[in-house]
C-alpha positions as a printed Julia matrix, in Angstrom:
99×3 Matrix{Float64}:
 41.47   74.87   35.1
 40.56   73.58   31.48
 38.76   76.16   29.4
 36.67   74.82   26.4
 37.36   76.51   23.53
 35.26   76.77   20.11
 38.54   75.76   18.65
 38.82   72.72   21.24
 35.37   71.48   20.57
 36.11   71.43   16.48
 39.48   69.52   17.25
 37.72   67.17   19.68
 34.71   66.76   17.09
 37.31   66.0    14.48
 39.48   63.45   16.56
 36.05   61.62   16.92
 35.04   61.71   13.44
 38.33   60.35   12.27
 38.6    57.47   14.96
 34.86   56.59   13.68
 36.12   56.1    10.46
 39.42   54.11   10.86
 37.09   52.09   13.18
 34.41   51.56   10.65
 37.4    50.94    8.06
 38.86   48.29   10.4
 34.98   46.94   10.71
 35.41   46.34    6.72
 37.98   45.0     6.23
 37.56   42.65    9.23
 34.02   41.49    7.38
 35.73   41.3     3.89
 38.69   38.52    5.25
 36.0    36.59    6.94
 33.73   36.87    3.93
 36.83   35.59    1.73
 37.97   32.88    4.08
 33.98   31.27    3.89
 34.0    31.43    0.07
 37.19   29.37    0.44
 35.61   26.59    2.39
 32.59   27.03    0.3
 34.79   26.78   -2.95
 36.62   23.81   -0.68
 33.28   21.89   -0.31
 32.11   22.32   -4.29
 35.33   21.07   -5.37
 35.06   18.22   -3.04
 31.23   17.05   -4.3
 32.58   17.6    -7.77
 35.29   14.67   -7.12
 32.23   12.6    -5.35
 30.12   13.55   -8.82
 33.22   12.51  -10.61
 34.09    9.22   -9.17
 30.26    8.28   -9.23
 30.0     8.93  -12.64
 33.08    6.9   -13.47
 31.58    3.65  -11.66
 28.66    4.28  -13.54
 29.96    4.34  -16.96
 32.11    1.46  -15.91
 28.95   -0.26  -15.09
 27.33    0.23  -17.95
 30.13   -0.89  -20.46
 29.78   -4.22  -18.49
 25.69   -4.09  -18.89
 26.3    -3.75  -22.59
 29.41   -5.96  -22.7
 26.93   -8.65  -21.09
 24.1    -7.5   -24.2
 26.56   -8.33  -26.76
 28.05  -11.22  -25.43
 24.02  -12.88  -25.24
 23.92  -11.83  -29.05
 22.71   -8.38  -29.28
 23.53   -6.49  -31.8
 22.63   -2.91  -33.74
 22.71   -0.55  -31.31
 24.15   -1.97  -28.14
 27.29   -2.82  -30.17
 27.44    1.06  -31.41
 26.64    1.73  -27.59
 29.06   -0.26  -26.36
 32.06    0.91  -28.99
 31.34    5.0   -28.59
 31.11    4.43  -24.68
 34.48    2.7   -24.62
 35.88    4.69  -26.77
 34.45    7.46  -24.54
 36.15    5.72  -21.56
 39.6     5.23  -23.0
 39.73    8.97  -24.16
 38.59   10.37  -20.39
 41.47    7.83  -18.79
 44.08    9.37  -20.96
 42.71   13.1   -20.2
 42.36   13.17  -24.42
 39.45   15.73  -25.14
């Protein structure tokens, strides 16, 4: 026959209240990886659209040296030849990773 003690109550109570908190522990940690491993795909996917942002701009710029290329070579002058000299200048700087 088991006889329940006052003493076997306060060790039962405590066996409970320590499994509660290595499982809530375990819970935590558990939600901390997974909140980690989504700010490395969301890091992942901002890096990516930078590159898209990147590239874009490049075929931009590109496109606009040839704009203002096409300006000077119909005669204008002033500002689309300062234009076109500070944006290739621009240009050959960013292709050599110069800052």
């Amino acid at each position: 026959m088991i006889t329940i003690t006052p003493a076997s109550v306060i060790h039962i109570a405590e066996f409970i209240g320590a499994a509660g908190v290595i499982v809530t522990m375990a819970v935590a940690v558990i939600k901390w990886f997974a909140r980690q491993a989504k700010q490395d795909d969301d890091i992942r996917g901002i890096r990516e659209e930078q590159q898209e942002i990147k590239a874009e701009q490049g075929i931009m710029s590109y496109a606009l040296l040839a704009c203002l290329d096409g300006l000077k070579q119909l005669g204008a002058n002033g500002n689309v030849t300062a234009a076109h000299a500070k944006l290739e200048k621009y240009l050959n700087k960013k292709a050599h990773d110069i800052e």
